[in-house]
N, C-alpha and C positions, 0 to 999 in steps of 0.2 A: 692562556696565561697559566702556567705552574707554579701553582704556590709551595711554601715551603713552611716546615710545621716547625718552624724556629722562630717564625714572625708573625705573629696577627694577620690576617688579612685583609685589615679594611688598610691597615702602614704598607701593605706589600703593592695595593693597589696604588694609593697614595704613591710611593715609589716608583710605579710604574709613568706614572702620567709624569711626574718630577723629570723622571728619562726623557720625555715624549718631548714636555719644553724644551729643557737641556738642550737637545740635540736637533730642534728646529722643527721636530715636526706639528709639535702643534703652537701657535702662534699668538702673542696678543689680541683679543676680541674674537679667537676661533670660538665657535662654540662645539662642547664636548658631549657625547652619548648621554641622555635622559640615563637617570638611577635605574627606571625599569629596564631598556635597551641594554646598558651596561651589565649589570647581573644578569641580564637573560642572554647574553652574549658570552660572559664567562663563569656562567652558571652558578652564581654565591647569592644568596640572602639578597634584598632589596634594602635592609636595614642597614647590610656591611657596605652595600656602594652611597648610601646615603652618609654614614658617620665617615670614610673619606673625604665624600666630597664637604662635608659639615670641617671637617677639619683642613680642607686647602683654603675653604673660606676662611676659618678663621686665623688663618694662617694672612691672608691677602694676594692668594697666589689664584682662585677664582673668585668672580662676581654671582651673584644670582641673580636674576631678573625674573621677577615673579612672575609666574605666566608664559614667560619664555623658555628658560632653562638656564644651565649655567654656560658659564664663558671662560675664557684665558683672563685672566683681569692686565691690564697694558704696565704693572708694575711687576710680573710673577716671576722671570726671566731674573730681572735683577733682586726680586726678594728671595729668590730660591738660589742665586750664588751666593749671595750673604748666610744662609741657610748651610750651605753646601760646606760652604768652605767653614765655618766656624767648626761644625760636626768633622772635619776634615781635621784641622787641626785637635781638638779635643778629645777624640777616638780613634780615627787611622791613622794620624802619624805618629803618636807615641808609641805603640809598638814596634812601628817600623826604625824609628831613633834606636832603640833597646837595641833591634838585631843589627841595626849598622855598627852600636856598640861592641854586642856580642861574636861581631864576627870581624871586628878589627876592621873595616874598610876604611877605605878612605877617600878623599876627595878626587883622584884621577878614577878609582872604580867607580864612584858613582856619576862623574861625567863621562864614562864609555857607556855606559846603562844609560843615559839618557840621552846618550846622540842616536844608541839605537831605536829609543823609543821614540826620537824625533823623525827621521828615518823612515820609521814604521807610517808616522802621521801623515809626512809629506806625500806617501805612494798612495794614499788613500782617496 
């Protein structure tokens, strides 16, 4: 994992696993890397993979199971598009709004941009 010195690292991690749902790889009830595994795997603090995972729990996006470790909680999927998409609207698309302003586009340019980017999906 490369972190990047713009972002804390226990959020970057955080972010990371957020991708891993997302994108189907890790699943409801999987269970995920022990804190020591996990830092000694990407080499950071045991503290910083700890205050991640402290905050997907209290987020509701992992379970703990004392004694066992942590899990996917079976609601993280859908509390992490809620997640997703509000920070979506409230910080990346407002900018994006500004420059469709500031560059005059309009509704046929942004439906050729996005058939390309469907396009792009489908080949996938």
């Amino acid at each position: 994992m490369d972190f990047s010195e713009h972002k804390n690292i226990f959020l970057q991690i955080r972010d990371w696993m957020v991708d891993q749902i997302l994108t189907g790889k890790l699943q409801p009830g999987d269970k995920i890397p022990s804190v020591r595994e996990l830092a000694s795997d990407i080499e950071v603090n045991r503290n910083t993979v700890m205050r991640s995972y402290a905050l997907m729990e209290e987020e509701g996006i992992l379970e703990n199971k004392r004694g066992i470790g942590f899990f996917i909680s079976p609601e993280a999927r859908s509390t992490l598009l809620g997640i997703q998409r509000k920070e979506f609207f409230k910080e990346t698309l407002p900018p994006i709004i500004h420059q469709i302003q500031v560059l005059n586009l309009n509704s046929e340019d942004l439906k050729s941009l996005l058939a390309v980017i469907h396009s792009n999906d489908t080949k996938k």
